[in-house]
N, CA, C and O of each residue as an XYZ file, in Angstrom:
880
protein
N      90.122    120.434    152.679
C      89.157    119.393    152.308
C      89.530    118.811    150.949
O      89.927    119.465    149.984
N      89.370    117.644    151.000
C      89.838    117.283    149.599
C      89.035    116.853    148.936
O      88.238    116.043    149.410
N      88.941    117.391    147.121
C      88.346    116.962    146.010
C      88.380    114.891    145.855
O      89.099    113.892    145.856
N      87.023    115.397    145.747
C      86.766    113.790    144.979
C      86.348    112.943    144.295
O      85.485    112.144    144.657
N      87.125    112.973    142.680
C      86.259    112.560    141.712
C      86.587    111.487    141.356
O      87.774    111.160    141.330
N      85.529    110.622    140.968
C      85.773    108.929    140.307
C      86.732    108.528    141.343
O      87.630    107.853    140.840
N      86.916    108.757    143.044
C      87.702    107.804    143.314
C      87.429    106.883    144.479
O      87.881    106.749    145.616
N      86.032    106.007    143.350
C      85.737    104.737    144.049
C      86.924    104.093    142.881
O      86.921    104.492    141.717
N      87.475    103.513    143.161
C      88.141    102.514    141.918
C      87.422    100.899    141.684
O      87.744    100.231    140.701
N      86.546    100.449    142.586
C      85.812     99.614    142.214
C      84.978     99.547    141.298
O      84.540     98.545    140.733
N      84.591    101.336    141.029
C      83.476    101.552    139.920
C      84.288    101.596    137.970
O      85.447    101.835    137.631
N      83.459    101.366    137.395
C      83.922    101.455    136.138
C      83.400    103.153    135.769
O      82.389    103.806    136.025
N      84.673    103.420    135.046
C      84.119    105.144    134.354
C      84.787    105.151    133.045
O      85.872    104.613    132.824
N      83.955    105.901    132.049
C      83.645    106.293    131.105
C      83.925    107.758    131.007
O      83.157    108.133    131.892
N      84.353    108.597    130.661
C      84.426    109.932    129.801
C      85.076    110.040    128.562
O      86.187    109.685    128.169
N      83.988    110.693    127.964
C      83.964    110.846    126.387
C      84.127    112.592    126.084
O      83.519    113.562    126.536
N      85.110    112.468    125.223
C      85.334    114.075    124.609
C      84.034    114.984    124.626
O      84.119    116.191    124.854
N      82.768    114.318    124.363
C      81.709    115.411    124.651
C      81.527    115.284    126.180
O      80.537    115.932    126.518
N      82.041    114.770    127.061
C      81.646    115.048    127.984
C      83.142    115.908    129.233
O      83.272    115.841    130.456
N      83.918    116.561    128.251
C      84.751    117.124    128.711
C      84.564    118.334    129.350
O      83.776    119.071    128.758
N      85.185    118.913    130.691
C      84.704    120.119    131.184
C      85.907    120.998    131.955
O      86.121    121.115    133.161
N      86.489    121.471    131.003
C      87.713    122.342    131.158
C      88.000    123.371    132.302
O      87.132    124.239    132.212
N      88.724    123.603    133.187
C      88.977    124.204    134.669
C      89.918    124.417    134.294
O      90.676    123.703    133.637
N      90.094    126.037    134.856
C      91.414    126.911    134.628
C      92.329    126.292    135.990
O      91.850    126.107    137.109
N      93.385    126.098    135.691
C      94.324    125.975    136.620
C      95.275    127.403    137.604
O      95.396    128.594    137.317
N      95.631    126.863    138.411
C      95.832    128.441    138.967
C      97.106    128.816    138.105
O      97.819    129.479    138.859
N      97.664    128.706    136.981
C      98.402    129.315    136.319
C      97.806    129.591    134.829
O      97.402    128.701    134.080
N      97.823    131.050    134.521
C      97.372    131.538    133.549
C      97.192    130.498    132.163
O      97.878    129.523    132.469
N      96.755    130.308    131.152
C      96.563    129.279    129.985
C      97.073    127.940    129.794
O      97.663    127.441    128.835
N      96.548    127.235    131.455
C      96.741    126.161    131.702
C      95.065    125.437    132.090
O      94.580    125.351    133.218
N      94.507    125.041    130.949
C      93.448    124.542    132.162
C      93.558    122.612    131.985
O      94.377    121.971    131.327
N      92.637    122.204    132.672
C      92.405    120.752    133.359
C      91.338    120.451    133.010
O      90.411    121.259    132.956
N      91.244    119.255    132.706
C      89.967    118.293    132.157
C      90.277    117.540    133.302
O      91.457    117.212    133.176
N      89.808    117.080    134.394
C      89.976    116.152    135.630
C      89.630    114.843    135.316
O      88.542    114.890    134.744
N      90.085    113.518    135.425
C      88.929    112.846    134.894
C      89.096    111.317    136.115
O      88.590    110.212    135.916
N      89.907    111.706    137.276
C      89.959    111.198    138.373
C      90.938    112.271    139.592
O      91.789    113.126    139.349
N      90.296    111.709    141.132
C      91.223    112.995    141.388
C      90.706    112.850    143.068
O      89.531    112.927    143.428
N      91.879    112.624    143.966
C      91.826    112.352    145.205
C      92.873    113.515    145.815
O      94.084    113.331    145.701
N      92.478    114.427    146.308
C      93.261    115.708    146.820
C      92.537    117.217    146.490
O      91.449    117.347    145.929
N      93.367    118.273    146.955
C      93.411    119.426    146.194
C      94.037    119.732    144.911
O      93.725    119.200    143.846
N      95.235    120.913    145.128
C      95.942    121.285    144.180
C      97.131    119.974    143.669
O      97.489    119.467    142.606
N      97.429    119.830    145.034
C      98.293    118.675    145.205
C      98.025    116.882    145.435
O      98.303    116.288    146.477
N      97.580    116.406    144.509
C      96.267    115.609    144.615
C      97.080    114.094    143.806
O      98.141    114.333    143.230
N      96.580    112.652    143.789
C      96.602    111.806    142.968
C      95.327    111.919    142.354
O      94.200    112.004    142.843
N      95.894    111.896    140.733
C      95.194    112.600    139.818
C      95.028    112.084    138.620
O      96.042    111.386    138.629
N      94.584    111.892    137.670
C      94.826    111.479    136.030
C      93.566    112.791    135.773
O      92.492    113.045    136.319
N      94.509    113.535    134.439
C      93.689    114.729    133.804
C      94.560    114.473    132.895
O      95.591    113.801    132.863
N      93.737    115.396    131.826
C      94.143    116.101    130.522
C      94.446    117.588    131.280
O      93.861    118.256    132.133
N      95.728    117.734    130.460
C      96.015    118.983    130.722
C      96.147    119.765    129.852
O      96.859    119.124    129.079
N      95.911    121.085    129.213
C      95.773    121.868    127.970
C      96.599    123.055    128.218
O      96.306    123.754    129.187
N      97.557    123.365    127.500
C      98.422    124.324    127.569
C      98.416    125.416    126.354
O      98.636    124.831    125.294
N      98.227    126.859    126.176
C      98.121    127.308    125.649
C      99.561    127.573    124.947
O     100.607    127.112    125.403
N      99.493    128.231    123.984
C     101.112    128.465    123.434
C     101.813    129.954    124.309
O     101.430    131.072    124.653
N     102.862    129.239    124.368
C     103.598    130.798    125.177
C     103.266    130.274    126.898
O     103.808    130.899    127.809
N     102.806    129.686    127.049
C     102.008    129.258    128.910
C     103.344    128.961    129.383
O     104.322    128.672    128.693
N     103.228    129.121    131.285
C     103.954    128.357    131.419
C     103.605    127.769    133.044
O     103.131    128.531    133.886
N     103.808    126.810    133.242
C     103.514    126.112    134.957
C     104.482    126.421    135.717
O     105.605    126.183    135.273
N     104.378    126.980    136.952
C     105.571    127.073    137.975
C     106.085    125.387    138.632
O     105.673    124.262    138.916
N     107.416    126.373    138.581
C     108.309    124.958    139.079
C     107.635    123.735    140.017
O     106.555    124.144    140.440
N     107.818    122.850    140.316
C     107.316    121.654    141.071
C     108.468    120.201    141.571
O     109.326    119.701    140.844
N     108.256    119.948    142.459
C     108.676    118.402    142.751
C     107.722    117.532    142.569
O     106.691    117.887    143.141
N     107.616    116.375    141.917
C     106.565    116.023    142.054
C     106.972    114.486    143.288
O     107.917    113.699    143.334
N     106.102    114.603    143.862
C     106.158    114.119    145.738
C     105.545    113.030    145.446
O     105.310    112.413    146.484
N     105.190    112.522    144.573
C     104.531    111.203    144.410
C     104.515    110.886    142.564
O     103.473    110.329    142.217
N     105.231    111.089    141.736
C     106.165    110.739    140.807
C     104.776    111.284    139.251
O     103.598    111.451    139.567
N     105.159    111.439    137.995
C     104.673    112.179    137.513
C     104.736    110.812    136.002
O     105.680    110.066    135.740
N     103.861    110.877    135.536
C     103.326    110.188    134.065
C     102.532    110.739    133.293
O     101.335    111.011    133.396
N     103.393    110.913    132.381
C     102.205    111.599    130.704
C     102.373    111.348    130.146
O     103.347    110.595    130.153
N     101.555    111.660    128.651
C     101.650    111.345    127.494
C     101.545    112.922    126.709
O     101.017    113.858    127.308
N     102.073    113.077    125.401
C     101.683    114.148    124.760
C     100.732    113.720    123.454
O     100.969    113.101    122.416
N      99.775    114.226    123.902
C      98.651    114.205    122.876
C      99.077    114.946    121.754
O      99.706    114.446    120.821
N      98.785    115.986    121.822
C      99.194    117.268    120.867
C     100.389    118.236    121.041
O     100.844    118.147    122.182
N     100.913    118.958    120.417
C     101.778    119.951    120.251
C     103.083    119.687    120.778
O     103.531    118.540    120.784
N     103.739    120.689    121.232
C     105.207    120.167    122.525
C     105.290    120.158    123.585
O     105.187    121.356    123.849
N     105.426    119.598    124.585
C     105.727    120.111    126.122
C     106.938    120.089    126.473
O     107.517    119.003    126.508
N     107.720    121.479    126.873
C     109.188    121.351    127.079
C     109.346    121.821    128.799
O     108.441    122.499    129.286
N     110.207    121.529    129.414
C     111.024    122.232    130.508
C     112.405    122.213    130.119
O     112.912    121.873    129.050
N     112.957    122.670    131.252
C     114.568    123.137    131.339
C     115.338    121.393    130.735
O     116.398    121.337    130.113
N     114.841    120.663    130.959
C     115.166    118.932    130.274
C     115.629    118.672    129.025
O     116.712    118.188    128.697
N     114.224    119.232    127.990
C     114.465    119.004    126.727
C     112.658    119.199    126.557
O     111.818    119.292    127.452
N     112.427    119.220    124.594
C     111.508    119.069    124.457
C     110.656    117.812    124.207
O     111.080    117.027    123.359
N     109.616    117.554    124.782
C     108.392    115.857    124.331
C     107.733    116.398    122.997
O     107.023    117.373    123.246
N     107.752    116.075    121.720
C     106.571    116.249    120.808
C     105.848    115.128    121.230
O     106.228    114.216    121.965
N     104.400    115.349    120.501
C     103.548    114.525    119.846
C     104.162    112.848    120.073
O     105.080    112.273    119.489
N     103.400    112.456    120.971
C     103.375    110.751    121.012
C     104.802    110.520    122.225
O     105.339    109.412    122.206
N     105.149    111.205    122.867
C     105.850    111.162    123.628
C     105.755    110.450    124.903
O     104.895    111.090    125.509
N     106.107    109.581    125.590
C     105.887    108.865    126.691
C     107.097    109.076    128.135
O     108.217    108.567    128.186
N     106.518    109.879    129.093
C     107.857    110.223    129.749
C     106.761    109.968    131.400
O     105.597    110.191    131.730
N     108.223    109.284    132.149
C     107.963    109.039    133.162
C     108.986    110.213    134.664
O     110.193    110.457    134.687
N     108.206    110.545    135.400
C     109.362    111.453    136.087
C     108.783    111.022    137.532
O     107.770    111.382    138.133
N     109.969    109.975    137.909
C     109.600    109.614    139.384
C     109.732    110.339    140.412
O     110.130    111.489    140.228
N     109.471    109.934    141.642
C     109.841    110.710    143.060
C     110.409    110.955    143.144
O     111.410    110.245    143.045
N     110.508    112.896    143.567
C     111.632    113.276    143.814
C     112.050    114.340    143.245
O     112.466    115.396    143.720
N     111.840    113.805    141.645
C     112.047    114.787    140.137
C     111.565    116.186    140.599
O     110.643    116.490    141.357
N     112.123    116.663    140.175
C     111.285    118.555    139.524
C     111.779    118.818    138.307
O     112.692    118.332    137.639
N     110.614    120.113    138.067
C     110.617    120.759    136.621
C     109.757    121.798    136.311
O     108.698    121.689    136.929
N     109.811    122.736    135.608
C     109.731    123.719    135.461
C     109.025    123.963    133.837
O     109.582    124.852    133.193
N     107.976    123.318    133.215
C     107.284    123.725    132.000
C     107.048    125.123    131.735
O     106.530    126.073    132.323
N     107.813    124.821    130.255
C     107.470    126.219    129.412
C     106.960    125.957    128.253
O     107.836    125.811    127.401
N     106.155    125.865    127.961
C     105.452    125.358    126.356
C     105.641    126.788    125.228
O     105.133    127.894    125.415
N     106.423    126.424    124.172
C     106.536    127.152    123.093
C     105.549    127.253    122.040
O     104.410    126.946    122.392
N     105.719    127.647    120.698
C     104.357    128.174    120.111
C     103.379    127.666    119.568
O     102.490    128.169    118.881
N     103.595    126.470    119.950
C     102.762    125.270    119.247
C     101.351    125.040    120.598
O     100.208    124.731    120.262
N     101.741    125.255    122.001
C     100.903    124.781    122.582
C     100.879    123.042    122.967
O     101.374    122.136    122.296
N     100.209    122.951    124.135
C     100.202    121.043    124.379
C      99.471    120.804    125.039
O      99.320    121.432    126.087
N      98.757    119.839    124.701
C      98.149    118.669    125.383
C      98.672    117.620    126.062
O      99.692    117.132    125.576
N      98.209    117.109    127.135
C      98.893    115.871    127.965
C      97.987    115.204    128.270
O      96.838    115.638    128.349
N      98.329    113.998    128.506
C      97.704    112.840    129.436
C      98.659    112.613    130.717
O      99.714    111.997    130.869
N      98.035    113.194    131.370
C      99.339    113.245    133.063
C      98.214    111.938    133.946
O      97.042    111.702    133.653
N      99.145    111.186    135.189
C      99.095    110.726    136.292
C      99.839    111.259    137.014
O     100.959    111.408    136.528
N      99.637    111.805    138.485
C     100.326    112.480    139.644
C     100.150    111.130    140.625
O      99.241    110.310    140.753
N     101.140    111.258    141.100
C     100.887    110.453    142.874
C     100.629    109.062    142.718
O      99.934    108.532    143.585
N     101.019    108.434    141.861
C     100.750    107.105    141.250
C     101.708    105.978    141.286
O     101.482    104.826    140.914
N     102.888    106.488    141.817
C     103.908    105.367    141.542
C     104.478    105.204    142.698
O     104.767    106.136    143.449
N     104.721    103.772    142.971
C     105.310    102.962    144.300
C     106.909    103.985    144.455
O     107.538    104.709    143.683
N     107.066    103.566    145.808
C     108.560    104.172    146.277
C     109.620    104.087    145.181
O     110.294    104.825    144.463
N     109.319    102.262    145.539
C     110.509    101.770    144.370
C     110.493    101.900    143.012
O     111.406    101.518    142.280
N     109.390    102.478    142.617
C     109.832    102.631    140.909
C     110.720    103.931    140.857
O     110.340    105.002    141.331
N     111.833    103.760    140.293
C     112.480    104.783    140.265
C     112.849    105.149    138.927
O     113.512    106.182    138.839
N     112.587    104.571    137.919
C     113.510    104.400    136.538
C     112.665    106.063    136.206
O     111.494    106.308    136.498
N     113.564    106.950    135.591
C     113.218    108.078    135.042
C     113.230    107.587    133.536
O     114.062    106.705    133.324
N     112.283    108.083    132.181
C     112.317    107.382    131.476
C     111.814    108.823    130.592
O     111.144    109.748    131.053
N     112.435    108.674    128.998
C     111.392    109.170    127.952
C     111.784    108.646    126.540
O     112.829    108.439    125.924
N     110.168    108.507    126.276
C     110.398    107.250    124.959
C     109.679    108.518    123.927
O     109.143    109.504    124.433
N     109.756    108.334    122.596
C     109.733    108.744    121.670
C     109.291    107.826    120.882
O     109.945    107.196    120.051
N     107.691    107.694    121.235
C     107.040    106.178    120.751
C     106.725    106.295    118.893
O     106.459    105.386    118.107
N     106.913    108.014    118.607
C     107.313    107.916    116.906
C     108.173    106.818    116.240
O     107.991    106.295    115.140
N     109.075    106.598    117.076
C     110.304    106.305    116.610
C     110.685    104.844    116.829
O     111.745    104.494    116.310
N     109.896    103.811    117.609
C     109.870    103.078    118.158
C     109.349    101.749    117.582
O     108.346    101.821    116.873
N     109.995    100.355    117.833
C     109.121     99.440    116.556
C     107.894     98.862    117.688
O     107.863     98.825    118.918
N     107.008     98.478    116.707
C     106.036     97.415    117.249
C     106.180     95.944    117.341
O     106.937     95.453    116.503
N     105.626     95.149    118.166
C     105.839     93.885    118.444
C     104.130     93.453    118.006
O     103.129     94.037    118.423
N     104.148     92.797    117.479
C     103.026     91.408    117.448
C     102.144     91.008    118.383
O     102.592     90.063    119.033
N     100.801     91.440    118.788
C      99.894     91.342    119.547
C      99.203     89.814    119.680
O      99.218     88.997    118.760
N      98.651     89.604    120.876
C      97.977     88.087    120.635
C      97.149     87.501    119.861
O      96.982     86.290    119.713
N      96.406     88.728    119.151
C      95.699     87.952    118.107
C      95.930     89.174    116.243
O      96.232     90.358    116.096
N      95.704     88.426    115.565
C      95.612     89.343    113.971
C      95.158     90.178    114.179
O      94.082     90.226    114.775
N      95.951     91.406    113.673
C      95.153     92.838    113.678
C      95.928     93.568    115.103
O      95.808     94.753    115.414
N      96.401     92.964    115.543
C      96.607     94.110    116.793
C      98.432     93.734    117.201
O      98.978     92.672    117.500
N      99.109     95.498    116.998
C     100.726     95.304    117.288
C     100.570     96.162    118.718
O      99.647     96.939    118.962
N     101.583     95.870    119.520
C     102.313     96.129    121.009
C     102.977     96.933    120.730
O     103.326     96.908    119.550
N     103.557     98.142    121.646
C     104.672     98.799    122.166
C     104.529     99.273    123.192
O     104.012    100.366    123.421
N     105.142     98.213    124.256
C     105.083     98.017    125.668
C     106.136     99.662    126.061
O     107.093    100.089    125.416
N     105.508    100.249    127.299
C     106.531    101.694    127.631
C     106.974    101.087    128.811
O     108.194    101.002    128.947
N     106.113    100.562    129.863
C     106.946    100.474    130.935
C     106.216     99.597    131.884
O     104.993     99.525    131.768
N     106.959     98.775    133.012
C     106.378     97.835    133.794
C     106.969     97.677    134.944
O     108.146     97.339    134.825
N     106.604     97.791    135.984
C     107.087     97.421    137.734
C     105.988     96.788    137.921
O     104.930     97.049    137.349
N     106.183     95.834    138.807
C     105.491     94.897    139.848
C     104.335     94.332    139.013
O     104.819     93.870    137.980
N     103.106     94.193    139.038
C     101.728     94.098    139.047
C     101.860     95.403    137.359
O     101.678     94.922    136.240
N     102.079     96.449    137.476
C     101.537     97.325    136.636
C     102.533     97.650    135.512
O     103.730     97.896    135.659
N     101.727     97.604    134.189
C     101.858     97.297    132.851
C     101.653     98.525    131.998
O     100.562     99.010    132.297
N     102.266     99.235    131.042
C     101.970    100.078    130.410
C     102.313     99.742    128.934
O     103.242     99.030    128.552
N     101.420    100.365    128.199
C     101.580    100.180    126.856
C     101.099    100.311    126.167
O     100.032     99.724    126.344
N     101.140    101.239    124.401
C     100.251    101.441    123.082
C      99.901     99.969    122.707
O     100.645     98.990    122.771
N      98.316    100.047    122.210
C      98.303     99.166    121.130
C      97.715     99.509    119.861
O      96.769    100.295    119.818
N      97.993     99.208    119.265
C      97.461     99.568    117.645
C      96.778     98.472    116.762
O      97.404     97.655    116.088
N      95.410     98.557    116.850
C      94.509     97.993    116.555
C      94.321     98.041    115.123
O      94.232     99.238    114.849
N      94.206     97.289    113.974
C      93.392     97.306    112.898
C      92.276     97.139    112.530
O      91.595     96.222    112.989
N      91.911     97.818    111.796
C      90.672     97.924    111.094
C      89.641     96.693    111.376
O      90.021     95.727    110.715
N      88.503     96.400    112.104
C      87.636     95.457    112.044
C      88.736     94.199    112.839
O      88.896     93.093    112.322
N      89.210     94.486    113.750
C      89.829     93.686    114.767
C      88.877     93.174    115.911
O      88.218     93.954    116.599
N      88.855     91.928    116.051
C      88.237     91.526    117.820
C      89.118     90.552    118.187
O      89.573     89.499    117.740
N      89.226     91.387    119.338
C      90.087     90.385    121.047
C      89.389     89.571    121.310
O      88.320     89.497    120.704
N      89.625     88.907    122.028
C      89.091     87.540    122.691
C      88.090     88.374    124.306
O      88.359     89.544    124.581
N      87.274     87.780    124.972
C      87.084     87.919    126.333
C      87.899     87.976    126.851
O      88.873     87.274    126.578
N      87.882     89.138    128.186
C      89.336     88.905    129.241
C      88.796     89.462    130.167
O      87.877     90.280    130.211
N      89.644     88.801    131.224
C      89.326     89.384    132.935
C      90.528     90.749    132.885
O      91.634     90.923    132.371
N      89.844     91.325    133.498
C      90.877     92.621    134.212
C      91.661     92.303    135.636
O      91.169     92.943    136.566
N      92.545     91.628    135.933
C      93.431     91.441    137.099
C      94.259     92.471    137.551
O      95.469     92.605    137.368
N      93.351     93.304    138.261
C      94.299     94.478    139.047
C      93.950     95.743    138.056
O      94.618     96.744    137.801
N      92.898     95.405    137.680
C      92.322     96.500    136.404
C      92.368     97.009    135.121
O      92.681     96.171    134.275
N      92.162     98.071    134.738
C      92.584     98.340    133.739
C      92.121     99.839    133.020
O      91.040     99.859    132.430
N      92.657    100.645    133.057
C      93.138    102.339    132.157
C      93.054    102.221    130.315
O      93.637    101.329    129.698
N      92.483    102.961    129.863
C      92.699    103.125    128.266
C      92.217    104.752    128.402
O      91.454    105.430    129.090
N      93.197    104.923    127.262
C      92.610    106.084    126.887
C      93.238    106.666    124.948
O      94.332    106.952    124.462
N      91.593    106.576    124.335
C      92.149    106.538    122.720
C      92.754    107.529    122.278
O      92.509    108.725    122.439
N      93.865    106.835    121.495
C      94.858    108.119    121.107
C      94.317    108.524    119.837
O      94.437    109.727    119.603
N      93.678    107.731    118.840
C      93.431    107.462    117.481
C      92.128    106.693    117.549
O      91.871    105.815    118.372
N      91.058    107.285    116.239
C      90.016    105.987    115.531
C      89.146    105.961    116.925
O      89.111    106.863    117.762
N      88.300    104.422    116.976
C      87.433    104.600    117.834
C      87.589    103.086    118.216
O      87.520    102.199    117.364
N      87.805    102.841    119.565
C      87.543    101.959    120.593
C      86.234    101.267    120.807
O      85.275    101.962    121.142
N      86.067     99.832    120.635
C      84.749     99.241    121.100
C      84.850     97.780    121.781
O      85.681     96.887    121.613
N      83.616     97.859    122.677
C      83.677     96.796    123.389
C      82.011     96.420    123.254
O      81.277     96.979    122.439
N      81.581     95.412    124.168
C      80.090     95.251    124.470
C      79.195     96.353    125.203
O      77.973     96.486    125.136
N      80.018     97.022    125.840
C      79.297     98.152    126.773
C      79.136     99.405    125.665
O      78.223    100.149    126.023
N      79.743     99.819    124.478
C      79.736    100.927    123.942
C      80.801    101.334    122.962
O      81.653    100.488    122.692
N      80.851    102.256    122.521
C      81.980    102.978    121.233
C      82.468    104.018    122.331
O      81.834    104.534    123.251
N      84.063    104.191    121.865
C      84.827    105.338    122.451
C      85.623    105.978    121.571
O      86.673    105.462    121.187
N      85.199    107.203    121.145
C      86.344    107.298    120.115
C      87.120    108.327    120.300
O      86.903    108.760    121.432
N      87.808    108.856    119.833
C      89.426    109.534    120.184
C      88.923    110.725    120.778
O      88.026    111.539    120.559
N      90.264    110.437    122.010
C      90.295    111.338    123.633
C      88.975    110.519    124.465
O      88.634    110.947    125.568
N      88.508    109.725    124.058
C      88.030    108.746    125.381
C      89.237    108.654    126.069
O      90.419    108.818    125.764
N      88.354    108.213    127.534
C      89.110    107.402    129.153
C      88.166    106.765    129.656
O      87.074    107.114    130.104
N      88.883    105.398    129.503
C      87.890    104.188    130.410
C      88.881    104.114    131.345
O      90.005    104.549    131.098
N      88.500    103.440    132.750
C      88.876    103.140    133.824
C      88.066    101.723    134.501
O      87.317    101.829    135.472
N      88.232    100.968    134.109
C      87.891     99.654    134.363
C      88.190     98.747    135.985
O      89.266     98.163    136.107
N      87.450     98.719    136.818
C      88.341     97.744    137.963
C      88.407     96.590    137.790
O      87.822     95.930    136.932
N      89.406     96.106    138.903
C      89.630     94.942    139.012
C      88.430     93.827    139.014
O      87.315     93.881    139.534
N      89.224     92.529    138.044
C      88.257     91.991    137.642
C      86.900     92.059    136.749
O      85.945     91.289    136.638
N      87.132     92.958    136.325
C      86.039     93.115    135.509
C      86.820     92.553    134.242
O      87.966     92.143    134.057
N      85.096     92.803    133.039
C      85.737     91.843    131.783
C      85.070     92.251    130.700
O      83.891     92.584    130.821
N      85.807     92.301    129.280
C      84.868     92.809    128.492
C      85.276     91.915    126.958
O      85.913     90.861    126.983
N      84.935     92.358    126.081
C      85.615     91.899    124.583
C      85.708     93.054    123.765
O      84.778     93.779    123.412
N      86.819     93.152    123.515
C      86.827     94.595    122.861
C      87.273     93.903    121.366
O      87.762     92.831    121.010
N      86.762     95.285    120.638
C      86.931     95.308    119.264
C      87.047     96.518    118.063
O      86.371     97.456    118.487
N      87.537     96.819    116.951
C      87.562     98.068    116.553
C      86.661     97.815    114.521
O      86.641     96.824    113.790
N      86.225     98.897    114.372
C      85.300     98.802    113.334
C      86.336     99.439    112.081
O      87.548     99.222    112.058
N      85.808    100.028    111.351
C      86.663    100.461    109.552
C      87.481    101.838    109.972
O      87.964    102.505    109.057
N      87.660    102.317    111.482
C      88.651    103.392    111.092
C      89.610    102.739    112.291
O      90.157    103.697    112.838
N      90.023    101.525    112.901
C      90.632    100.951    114.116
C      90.878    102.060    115.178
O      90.358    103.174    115.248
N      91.780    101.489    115.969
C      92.053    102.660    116.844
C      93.685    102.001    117.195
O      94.226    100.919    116.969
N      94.136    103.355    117.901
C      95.440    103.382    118.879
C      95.184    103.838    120.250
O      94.632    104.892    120.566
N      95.684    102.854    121.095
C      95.168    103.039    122.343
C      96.234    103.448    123.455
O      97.311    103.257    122.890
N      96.480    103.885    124.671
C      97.196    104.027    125.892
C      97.023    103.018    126.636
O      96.086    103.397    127.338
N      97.363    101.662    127.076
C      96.643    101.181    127.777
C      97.845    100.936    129.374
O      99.066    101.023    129.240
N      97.357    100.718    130.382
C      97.890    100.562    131.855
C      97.091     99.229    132.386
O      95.903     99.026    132.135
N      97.579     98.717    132.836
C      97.020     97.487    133.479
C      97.500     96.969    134.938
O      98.589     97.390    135.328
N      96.716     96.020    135.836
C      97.783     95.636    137.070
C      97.814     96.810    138.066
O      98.390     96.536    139.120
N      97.271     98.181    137.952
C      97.723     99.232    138.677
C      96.321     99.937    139.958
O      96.475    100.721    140.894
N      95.084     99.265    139.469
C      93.547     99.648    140.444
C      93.972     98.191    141.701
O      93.224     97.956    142.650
């Protein structure tokens, strides 16, 4: 029988760090913050994943292609290691084998999310990386990655910044890396996840501590 959370995608969702609710995973000092999720074990998914130091996940293919982010600490396999701010894509097909060393990690994962054809295996090191010039004052780009319709990319908001109104075409994902996120509907501040559908519309804006955001677009 399969689990099923938040997956009307027509609906708009909201989860906020106080409203986080941690599930042990079936491997020892691994647990899951779920915060969408169509399946079982083996599921299309977006969670936070929390790794204790010393943990480790048994091997995997991932059968429908794998996206994270590293929030906190390191996440390594047999590959290499991701610190902090890391952006890595592992399409269909991939396997790997996580062993997290003594620091411990946090992730922002998507499972089961990516078309046949995206194939590009990718890892960015968004420390290291320049910014581009956003559409309006106050806000720089660093686009990670894009196929078809769907858009990925940090933005980095300044202090007392507002966007213009916008439609969501094919939707739209955030989730704050930094500071606190605002729109007309509410404040989000760091480790929020909005999930916005298609067509919808908002005006977002950020107050005296800005924010840095995850954002995905083109992909509901």
């Amino acid at each position: 029988m399969k689990t099923m959370l938040n997956a009307d995608f027509h609906e708009r969702v909201v989860i906020r760090p106080v409203d986080y609710q941690w599930v042990d995973s079936p491997m020892p000092g691994v647990e899951r913050m779920m915060l969408d999720r169509i399946g079982d074990e083996v599921a299309r998914a977006t969670t936070i994943v929390r790794y204790a130091p010393h943990s480790e996940f048994s091997s995997h293919t991932h059968s429908g292609g794998e996206e994270f982010f590293v929030l906190e600490g390191t996440f390594s396999d047999e590959h290499r290691d991701y610190g902090k701010g890391s952006y890595v894509r592992n399409p269909i097909g991939t396997s790997h084998t996580p062993r997290i060393g003594a620091q411990g990690a946090t992730i922002f994962v998507k499972l089961h999310q990516f078309s046949d054809e995206d194939s590009e295996q990718k890892s960015i090191d968004t420390s290291s990386q320049s910014w581009r010039a956003g559409l309006v004052s106050g806000l720089k780009v660093m686009p990670l990655h894009e196929f078809g319709t769907e858009h990925v990319a940090l933005v980095k908001w300044a202090p007392n910044t507002q966007f213009n109104s916008h439609q969501h075409w094919g939707g739209e994902e955030i989730f704050v890396l930094e500071g606190t996120f605002y729109d007309e509907h509410g404040s989000y501040p760091q480790g929020s996840w909005i999930r916005s559908p298609h067509l919808s519309q908002h005006e977002p804006f950020t107050k005296e501590d800005g924010a840095l955001i995850y954002v995905k677009t083109g992909h509901l």
